[in-house]
N, C-alpha and C positions, 0 to 999 in steps of 0.2 A: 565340851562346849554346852553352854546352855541352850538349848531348842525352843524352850518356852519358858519367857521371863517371868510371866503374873503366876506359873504356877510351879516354877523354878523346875523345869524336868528335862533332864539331857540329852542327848544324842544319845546317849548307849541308852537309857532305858525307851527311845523312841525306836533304836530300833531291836531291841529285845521283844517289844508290841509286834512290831512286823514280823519278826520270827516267829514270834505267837499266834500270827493271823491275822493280824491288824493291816486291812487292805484299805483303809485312808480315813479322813482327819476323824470321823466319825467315830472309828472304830477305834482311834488313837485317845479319842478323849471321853470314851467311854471306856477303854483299858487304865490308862494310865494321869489322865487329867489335861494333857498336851492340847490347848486349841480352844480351851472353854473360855477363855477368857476376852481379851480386845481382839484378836483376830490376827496379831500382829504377826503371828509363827506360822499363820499357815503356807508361805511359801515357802519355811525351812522344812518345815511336817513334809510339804509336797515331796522337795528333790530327796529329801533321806528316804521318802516311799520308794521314790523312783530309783535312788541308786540301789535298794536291793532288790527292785527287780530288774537290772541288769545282770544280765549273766556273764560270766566269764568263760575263757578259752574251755574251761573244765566243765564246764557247766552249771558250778556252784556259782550263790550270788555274789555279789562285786561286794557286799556287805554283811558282813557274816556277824 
């Protein structure tokens, strides 16, 4: 799925950044380009932040 349209960048490579260390839009679009543009992704940027830092039963993230 595309995450962010004006800079064409996907949910995997958004969240390969938070695997990286990418703790939010800042860090996302100074990693990977995700957010620089109309603004239009930052609430999909948000929840894909959010869902890995959810933890699971195991204690790995919910999005690996």
């Amino acid at each position: 799925m595309i995450a962010c349209h004006c800079r064409e960048v996907d949910d995997r490579t958004v969240r390969a950044a938070v695997l990286a260390g990418a703790g939010g839009i800042d860090d996302l679009a100074a990693g990977c380009g995700a957010g620089t543009e109309c603004g239009g992704c930052h609430r999909t940027l948000e929840r894909l932040l959010r869902e890995h830092r959810l933890p699971c039963e195991d204690g790995v993230p919910a999005v690996a």
